[in-house]
C-alpha positions as a LaTeX table, in Angstrom:
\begin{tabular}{lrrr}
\hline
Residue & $x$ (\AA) & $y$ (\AA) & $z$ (\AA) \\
\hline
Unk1 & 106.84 & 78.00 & 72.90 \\
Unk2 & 110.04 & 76.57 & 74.14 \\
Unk3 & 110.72 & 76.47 & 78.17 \\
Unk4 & 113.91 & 75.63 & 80.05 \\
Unk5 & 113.37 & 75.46 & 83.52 \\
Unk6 & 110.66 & 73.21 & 84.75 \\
Unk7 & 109.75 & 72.56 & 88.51 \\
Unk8 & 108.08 & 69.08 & 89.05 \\
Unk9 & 106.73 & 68.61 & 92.78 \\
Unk10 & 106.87 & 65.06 & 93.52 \\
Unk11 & 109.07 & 64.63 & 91.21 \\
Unk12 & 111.17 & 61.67 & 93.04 \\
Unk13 & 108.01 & 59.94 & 92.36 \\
Unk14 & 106.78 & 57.20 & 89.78 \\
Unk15 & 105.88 & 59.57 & 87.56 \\
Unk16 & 107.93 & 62.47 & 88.26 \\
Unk17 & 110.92 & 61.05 & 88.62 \\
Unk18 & 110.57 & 59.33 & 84.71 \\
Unk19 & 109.36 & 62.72 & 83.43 \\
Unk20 & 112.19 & 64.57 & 84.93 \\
Unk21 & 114.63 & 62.06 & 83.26 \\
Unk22 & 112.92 & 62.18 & 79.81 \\
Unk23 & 113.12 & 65.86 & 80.31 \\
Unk24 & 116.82 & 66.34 & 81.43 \\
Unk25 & 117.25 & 64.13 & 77.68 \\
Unk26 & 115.24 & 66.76 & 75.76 \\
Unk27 & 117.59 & 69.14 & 76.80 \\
Unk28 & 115.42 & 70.91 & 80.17 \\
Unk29 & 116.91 & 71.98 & 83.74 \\
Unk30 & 114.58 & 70.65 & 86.01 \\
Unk31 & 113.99 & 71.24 & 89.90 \\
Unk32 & 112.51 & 68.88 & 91.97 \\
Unk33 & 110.20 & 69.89 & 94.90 \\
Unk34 & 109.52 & 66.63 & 96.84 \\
Unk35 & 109.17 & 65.21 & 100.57 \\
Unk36 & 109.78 & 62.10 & 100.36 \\
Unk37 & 107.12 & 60.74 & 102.08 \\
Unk38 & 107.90 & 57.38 & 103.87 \\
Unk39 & 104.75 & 55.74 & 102.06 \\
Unk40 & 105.63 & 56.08 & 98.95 \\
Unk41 & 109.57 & 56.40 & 98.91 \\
Unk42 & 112.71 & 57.44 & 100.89 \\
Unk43 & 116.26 & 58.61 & 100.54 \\
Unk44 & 117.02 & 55.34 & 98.96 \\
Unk45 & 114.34 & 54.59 & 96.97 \\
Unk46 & 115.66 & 54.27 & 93.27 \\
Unk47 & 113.63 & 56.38 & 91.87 \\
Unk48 & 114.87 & 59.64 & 94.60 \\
Unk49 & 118.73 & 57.93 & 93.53 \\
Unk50 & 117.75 & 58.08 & 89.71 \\
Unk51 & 117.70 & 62.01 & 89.38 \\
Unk52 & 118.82 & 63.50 & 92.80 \\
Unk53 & 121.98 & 64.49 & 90.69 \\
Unk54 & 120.19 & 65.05 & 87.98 \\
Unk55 & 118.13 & 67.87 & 89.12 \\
Unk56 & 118.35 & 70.90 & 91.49 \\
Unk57 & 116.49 & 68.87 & 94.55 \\
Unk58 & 114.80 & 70.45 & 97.30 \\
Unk59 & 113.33 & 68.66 & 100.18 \\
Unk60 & 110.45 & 70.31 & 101.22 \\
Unk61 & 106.38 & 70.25 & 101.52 \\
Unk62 & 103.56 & 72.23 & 99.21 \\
Unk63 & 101.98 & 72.91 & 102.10 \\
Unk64 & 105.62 & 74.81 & 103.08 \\
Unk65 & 105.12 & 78.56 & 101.57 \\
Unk66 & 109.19 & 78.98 & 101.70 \\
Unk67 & 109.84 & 75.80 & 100.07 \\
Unk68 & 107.21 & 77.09 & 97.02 \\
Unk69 & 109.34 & 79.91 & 97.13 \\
Unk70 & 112.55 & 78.30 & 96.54 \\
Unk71 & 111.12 & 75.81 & 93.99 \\
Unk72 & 109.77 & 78.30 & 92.03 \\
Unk73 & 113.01 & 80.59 & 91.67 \\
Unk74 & 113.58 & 81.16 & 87.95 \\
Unk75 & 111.01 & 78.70 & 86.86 \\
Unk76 & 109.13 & 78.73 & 83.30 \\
Unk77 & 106.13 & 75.87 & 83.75 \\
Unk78 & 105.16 & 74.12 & 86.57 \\
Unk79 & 104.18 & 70.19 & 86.18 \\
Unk80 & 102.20 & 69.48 & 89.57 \\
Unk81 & 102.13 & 66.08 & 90.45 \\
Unk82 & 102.64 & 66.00 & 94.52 \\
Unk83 & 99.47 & 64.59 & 95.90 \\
Unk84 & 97.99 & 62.21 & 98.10 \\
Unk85 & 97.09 & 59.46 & 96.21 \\
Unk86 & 95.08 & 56.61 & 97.92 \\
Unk87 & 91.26 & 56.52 & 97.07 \\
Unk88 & 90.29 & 54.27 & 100.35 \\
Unk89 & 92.66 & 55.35 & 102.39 \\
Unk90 & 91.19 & 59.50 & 101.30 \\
Unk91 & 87.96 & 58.34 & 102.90 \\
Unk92 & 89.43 & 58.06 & 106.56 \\
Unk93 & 92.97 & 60.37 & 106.17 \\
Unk94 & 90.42 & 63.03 & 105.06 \\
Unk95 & 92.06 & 65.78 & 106.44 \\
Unk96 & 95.31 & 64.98 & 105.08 \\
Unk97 & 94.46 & 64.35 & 101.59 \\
Unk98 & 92.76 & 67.81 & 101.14 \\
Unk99 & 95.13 & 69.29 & 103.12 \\
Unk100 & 98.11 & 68.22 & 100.58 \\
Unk101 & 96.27 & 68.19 & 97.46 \\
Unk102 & 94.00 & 71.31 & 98.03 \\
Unk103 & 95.92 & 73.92 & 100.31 \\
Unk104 & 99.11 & 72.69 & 98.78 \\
Unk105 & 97.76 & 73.71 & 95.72 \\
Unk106 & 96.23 & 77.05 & 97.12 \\
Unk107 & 99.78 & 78.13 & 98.25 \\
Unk108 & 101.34 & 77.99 & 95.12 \\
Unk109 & 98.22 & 79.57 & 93.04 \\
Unk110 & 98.67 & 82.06 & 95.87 \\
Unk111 & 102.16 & 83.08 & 95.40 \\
Unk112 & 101.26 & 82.95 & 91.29 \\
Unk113 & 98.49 & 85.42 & 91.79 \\
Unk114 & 100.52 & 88.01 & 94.84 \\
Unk115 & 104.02 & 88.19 & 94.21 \\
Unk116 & 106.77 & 88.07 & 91.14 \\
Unk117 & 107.63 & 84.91 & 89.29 \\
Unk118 & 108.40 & 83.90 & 85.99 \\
Unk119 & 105.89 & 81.10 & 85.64 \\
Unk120 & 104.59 & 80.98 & 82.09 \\
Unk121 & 102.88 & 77.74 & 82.05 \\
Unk122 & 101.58 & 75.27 & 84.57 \\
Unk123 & 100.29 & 71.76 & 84.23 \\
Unk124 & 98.42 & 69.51 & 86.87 \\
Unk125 & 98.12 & 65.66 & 87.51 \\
Unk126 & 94.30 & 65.26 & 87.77 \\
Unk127 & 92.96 & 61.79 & 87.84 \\
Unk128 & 90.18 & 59.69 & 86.13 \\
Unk129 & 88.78 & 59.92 & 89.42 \\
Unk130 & 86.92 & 62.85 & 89.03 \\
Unk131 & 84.39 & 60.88 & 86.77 \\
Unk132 & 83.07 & 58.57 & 89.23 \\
Unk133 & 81.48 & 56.21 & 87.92 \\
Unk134 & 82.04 & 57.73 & 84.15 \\
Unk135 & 79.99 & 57.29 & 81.50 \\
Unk136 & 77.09 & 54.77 & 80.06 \\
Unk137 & 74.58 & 53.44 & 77.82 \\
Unk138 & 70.91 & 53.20 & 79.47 \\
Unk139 & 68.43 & 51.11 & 76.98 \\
Unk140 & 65.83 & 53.36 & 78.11 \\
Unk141 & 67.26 & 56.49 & 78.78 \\
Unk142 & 70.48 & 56.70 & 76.03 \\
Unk143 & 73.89 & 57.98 & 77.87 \\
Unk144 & 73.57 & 58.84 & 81.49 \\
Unk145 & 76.14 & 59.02 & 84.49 \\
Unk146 & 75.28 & 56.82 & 87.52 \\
Unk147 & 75.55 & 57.68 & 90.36 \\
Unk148 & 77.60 & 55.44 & 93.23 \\
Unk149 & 76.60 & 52.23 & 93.32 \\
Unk150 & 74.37 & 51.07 & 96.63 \\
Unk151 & 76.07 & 49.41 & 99.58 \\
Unk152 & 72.04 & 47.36 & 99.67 \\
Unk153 & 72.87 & 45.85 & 96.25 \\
Unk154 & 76.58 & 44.85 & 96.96 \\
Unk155 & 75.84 & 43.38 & 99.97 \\
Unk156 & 73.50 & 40.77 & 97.66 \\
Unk157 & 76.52 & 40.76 & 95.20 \\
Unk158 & 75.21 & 42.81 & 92.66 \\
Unk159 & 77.81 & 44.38 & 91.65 \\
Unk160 & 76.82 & 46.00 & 88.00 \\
Unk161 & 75.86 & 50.03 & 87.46 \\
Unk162 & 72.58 & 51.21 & 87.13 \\
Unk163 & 70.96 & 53.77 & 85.54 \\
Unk164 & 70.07 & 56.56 & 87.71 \\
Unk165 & 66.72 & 57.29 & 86.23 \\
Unk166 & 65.10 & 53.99 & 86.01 \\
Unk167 & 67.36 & 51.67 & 87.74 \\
Unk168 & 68.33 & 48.91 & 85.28 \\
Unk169 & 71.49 & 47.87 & 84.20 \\
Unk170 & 73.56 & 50.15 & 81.79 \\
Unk171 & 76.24 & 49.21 & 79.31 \\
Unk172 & 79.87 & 50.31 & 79.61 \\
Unk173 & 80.97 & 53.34 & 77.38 \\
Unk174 & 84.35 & 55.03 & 77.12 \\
Unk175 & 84.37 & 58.63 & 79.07 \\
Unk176 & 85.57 & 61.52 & 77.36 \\
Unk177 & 86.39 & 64.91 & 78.81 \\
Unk178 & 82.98 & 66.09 & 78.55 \\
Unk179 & 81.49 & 63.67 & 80.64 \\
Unk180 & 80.12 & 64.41 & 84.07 \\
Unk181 & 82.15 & 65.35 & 86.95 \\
Unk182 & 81.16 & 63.59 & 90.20 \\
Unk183 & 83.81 & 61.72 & 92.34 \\
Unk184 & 82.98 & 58.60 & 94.74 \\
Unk185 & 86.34 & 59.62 & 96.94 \\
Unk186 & 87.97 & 62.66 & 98.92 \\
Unk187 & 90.55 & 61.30 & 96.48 \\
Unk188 & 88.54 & 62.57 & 93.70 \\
Unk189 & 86.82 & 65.34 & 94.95 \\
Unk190 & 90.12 & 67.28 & 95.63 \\
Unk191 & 91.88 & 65.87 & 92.19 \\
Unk192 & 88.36 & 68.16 & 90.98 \\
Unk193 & 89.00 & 70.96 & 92.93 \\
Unk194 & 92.68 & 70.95 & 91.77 \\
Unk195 & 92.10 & 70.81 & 88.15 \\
Unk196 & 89.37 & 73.40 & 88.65 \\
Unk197 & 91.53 & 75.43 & 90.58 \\
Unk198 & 94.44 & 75.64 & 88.23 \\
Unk199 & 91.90 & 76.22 & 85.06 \\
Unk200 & 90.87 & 79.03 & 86.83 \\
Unk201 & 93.27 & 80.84 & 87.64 \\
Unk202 & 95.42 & 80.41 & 84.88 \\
Unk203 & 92.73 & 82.24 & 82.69 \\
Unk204 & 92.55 & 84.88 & 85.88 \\
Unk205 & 96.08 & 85.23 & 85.37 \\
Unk206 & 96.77 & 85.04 & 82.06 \\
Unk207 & 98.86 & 81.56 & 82.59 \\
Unk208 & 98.01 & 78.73 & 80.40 \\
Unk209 & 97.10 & 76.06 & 82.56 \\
Unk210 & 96.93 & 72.11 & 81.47 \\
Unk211 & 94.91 & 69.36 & 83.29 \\
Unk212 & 95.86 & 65.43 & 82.48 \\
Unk213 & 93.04 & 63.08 & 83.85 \\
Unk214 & 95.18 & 60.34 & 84.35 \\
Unk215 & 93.93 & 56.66 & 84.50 \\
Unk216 & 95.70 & 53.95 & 86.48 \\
Unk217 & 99.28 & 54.39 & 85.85 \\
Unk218 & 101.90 & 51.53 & 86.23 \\
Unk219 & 105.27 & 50.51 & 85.03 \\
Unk220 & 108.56 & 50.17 & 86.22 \\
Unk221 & 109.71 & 52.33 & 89.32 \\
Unk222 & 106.26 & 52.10 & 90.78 \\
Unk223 & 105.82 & 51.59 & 94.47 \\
Unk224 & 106.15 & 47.77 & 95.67 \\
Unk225 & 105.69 & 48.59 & 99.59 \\
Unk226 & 102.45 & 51.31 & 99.41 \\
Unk227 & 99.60 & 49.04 & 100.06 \\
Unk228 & 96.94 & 51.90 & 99.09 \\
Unk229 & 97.10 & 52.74 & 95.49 \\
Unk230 & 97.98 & 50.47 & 92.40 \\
Unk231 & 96.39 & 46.92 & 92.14 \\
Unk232 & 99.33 & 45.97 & 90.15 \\
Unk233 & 101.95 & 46.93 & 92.39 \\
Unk234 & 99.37 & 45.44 & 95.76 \\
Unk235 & 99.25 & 41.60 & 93.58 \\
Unk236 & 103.03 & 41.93 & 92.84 \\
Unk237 & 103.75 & 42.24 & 96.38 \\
Unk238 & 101.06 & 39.87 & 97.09 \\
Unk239 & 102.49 & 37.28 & 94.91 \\
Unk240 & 106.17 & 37.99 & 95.64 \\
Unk241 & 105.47 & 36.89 & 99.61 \\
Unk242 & 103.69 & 33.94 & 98.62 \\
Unk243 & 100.46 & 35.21 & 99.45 \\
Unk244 & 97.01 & 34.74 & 97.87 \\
Unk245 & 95.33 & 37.40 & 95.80 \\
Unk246 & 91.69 & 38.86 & 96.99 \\
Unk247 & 89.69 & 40.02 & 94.52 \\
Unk248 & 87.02 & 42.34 & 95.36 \\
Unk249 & 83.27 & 41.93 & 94.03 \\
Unk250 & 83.11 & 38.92 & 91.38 \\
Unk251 & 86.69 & 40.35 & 89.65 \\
Unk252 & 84.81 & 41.68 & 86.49 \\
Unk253 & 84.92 & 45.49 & 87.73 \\
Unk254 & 88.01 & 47.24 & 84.97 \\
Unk255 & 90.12 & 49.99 & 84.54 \\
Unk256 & 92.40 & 51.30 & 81.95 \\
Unk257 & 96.18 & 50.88 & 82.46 \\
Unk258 & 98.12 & 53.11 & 80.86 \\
Unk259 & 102.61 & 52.57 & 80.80 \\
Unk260 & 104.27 & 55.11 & 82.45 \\
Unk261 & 106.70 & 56.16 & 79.34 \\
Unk262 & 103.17 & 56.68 & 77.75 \\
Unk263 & 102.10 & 58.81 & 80.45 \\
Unk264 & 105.40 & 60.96 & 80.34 \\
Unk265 & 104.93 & 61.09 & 76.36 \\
Unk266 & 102.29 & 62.60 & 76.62 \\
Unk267 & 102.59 & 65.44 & 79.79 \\
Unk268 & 105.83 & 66.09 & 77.78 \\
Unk269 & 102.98 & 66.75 & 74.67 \\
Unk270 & 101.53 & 69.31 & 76.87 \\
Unk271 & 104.48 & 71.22 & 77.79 \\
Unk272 & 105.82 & 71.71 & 74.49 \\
Unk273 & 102.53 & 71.97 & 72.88 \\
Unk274 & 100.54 & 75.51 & 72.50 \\
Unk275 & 97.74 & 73.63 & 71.53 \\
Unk276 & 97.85 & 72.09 & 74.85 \\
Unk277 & 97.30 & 75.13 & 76.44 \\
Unk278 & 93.83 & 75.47 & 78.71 \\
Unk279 & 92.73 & 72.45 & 78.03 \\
Unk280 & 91.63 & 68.90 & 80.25 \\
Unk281 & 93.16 & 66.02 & 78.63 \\
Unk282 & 92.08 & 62.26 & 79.37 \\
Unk283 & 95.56 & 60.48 & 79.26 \\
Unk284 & 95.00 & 56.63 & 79.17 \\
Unk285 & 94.91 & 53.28 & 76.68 \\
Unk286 & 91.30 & 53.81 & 75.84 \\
Unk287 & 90.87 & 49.69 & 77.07 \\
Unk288 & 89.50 & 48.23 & 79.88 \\
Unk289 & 90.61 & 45.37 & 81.52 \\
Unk290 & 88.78 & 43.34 & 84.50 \\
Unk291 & 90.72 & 43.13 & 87.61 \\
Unk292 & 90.68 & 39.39 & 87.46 \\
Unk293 & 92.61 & 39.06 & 84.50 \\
Unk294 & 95.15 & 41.37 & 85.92 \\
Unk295 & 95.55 & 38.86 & 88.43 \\
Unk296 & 95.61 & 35.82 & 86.57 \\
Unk297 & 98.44 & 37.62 & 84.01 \\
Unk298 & 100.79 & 38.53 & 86.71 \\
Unk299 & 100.60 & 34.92 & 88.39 \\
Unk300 & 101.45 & 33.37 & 84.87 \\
Unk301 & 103.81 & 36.02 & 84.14 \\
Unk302 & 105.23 & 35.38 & 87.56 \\
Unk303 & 105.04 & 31.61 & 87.57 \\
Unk304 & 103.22 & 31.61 & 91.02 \\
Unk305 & 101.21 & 29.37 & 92.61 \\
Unk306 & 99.67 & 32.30 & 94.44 \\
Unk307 & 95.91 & 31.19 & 94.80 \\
Unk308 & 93.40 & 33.73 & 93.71 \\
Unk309 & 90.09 & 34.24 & 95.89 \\
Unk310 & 86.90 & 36.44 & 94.68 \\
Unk311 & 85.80 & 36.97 & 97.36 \\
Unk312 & 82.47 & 39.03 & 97.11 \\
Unk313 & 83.88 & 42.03 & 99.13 \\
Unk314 & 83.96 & 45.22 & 98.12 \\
Unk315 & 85.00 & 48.66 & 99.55 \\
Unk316 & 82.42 & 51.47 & 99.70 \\
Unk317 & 83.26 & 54.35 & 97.42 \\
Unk318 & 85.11 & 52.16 & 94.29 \\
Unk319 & 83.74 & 52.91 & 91.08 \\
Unk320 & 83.37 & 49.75 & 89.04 \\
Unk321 & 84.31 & 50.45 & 85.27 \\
Unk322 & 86.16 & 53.20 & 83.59 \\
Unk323 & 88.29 & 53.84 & 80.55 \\
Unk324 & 89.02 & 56.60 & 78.60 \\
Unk325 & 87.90 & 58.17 & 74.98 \\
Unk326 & 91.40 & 59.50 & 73.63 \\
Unk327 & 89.88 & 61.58 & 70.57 \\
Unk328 & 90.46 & 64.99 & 72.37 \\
Unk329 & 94.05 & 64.19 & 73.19 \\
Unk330 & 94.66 & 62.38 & 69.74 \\
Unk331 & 93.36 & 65.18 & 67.78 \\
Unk332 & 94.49 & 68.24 & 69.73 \\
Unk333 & 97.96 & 66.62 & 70.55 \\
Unk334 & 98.67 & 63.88 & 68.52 \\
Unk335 & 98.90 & 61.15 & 71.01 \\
Unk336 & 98.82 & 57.53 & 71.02 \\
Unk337 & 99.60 & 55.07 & 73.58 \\
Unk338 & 102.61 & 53.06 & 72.45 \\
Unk339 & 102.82 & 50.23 & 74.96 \\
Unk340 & 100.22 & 47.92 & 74.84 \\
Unk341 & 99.04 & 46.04 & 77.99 \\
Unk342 & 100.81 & 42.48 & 77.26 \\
Unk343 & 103.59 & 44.96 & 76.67 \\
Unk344 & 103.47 & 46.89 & 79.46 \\
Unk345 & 102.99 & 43.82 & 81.94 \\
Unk346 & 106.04 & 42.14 & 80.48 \\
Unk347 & 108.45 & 45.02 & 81.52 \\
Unk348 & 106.73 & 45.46 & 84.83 \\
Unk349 & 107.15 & 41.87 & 85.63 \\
Unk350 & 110.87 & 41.92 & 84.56 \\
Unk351 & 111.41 & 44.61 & 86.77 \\
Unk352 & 109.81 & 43.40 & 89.61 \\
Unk353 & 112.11 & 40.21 & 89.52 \\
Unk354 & 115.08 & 42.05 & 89.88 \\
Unk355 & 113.82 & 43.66 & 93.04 \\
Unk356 & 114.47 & 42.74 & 96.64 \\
Unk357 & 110.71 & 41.39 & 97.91 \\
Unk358 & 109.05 & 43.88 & 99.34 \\
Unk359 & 107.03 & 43.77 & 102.69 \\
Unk360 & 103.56 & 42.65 & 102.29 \\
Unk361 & 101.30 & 45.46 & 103.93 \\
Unk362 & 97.98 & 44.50 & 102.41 \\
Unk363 & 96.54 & 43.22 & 105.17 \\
Unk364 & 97.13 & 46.43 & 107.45 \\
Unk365 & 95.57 & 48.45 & 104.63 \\
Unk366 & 92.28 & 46.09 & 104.95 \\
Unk367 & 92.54 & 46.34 & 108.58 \\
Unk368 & 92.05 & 50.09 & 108.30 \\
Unk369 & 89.78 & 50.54 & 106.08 \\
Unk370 & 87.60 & 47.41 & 107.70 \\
Unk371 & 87.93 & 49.54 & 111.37 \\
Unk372 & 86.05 & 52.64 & 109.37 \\
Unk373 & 83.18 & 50.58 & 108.17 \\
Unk374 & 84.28 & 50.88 & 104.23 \\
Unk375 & 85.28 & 47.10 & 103.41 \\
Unk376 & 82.73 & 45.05 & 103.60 \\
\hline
\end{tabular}
């Protein structure tokens, strides 16, 4: 089924602000529902510049029930993508973070369920953070799904997952969709309730309803000043001051990196696609890479001098593997990643160069998060 009008909130962010572009190409009017929160952007961040006369732009909140209002005026599908976004920084904002992603949310499934629209599909940014610590391989037990890992065995530096049952180390597996769902974060937990939310009340009312578990999405556009979320935007800034790198635990824990035209591929998949509709989607590379080779890649990529530390510290809550199984979204929607990582970190990089250097606010985020007793 063909839309035209599409409403993305947060869509003068990273990833709205490409989708809404790749959109407006394919032909789509799109409305933007954004704040423009200071953390993340502001009236002059490039990415708000790249479509605010591209798109019919309304500055407003999710948690505003006029502004839903006005977004959704003559809309066919609904990508939702405004959200809090920082998975240390959930554990002490806590109100905040369920306030925006949950009773934003609410508002708009509220208006959906009470009054006239023309809505007739809706798709929501969920997160791989809703697995936790995802899925593995016990040599006793077969696949099980650990639970957080102990603050007793960091603090010795053990860093690897254990198997819930019998306590020994498990082997790394890929997660797929029908894993289990238990988040480590408030950042999680209301990415869950979200997805949940949407799924149900699209079947309640009749609306087919799309989830994307997205894994850690980077690229060009992304954030340089917002300390809180995206390693490879935190070392770039790092670097780019001169600074050294930290690396938490013993720089082994991973995560899959997915491009951001990749990740806008493939939400653009589930709009257009019927198949698509009320279904959860992992959207990632299906690789994992360790956090110290991230590091070491952007300081050669870079040509820094920026020293890297592993420190041994770690934050209470982080998960410490997790990448995704991309059958479901392969066979239902045809997709495959594009861009690989070497790829990926090459256009980053050469983007990042042309920027002005950012401030450096790494060390306030620490601060924080060392004042509620999470970094240790």
């Amino acid at each position: 089924m063909k839309y035209n009008n599409v409403l993305i909130t947060g869509g003068a962010g990273f990833i709205g602000s490409n989708l809404a572009l790749k959109l407006i190409d394919r032909g789509y009017s799109v409305t933007v529902l954004d704040n423009l929160s200071p953390q993340i952007h502001t009236e002059n961040s490039p990415l708000y510049l790249s479509v605010k006369d591209k798109v019919n732009f309304i500055k407003g909140s999710v948690l505003n029930y006029s502004d839903w209002k006005q977004a959704l005026e003559g809309i066919d599908i609904v990508v939702h993508l405004a959200a809090e976004t920082g998975t240390g920084q959930s554990m002490y904002e806590v109100e905040k973070y369920t306030d925006v992603n949950i009773k934003g949310t609410s508002i708009f499934l509220d208006i959906l369920a009470n009054e006239k629209h023309t809505v007739k599909k809706m798709i929501v940014a969920s997160s791989r953070a809703i697995y936790g610590e995802g899925r593995y391989q016990c040599d006793a037990h077969g696949v099980v799904y650990p639970i957080e890992r102990q603050d007793s065995h960091m603090a010795q530096q053990d860093f690897d997952v254990k198997c819930p049952i019998c306590g020994i180390n498990v082997q790394l597996m890929s997660t797929d969709e029908n894993s289990k769902i238990h988040p480590t974060s408030i950042y999680g937990i209301t990415k869950q309730v979200q997805e949940q939310m949407f799924m149900v009340m699209g079947k309640s009312l009749g609306i087919p309803a799309v989830a994307f578990r997205y894994q850690n999405v980077y690229g060009a556009g992304q954030s340089l000043s917002n300390p809180y979320t995206g390693i490879l935007s935190i070392f770039s800034t790092r670097i780019k001051n001169g600074n050294e790198i930290n690396i938490f635990e013993d720089g082994l824990e991973s995560r899959d990196f997915i491009y951001i035209d990749d990740v806008v591929d493939a939400t653009i998949l589930g709009i257009e696609k019927d198949e698509a509709n009320d279904q959860v989607f992992n959207v990632g590379s299906g690789e994992a890479i360790d956090v110290l080779t991230v590091a070491n890649t952007l300081i050669n990529t870079y040509g820094s001098n920026s020293k890297v530390t592993i420190s041994g510290n770690y934050r209470l809550g982080d998960i410490r593997h997790n990448y995704a199984d991309l059958a479901n979204i392969n066979k239902k929607l045809g997709f495959t990643p594009k861009i690989t990582f070497e790829e990926g970190i090459k256009k980053f990089t050469n983007w990042v160069d042309q920027q002005e250097v950012a401030e450096d606010k790494y060390e306030q985020s620490i601060s924080e998060m060392k004042s509620k007793g999470l970094y240790k």
